[in-house]
N, C-alpha and C positions, 0 to 999 in steps of 0.2 A: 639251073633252077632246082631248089630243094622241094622234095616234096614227103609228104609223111601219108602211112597209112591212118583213115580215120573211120569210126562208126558213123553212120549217117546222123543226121541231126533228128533229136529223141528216138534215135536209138538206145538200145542197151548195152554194157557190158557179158549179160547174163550168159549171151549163148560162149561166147570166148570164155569165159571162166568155167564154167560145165563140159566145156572139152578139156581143158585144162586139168579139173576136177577129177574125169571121168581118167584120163591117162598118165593123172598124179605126175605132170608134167610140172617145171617150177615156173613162179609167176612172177614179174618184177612189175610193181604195182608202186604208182605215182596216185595218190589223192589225197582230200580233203580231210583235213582233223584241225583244225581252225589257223588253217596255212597247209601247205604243200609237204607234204609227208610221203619219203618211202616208206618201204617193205619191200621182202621177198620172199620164198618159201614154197611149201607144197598145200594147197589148197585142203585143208583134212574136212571143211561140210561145207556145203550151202544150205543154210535154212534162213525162214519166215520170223520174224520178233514183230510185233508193232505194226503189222501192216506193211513191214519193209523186207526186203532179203539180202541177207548176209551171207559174208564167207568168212569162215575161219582159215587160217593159217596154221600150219604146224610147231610154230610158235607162241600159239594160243591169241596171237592177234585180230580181231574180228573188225569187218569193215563193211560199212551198206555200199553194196552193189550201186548204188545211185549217184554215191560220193566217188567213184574213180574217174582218174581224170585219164590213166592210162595203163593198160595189160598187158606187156612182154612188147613196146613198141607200137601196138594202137594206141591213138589217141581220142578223146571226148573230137567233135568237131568242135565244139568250143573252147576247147583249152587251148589258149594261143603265150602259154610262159617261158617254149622254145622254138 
């Protein structure tokens, strides 16, 4: 039986990506940009835009925290596309 780790249903991503952040650990990062989108990298801010929170990439790639579907192997509970 396969089984995956997952964040609890509405849970966040935040607190995994702020460990991440904090130990400039890198991030393989599955979500949403109008379809299923990687990324990887070292996490360089999390901040606020809009009411939403962001991370930037050392790439300069920024992504809402809201939109990931999955972070070095966790998944959304509702991401069911593997």
């Amino acid at each position: 039986m396969d089984t995956r780790e997952t964040i609890p249903t509405g849970g966040s991503f935040y607190p995994l990506v702020a460990e991440l952040f904090q130990q400039q650990k890198k991030a393989a990062i599955l979500y949403d940009d109008n379809g299923v989108t990687r990324a990887s990298g070292i996490i360089e801010s999390i901040f606020d835009r809009d009411g939403k929170q962001w991370i930037r990439l050392d790439d300069q790639t920024e992504i809402r925290i809201d939109r990931l579907y999955a972070v070095n192997g966790t998944f959304s509970s509702d991401y069911s596309e593997c």
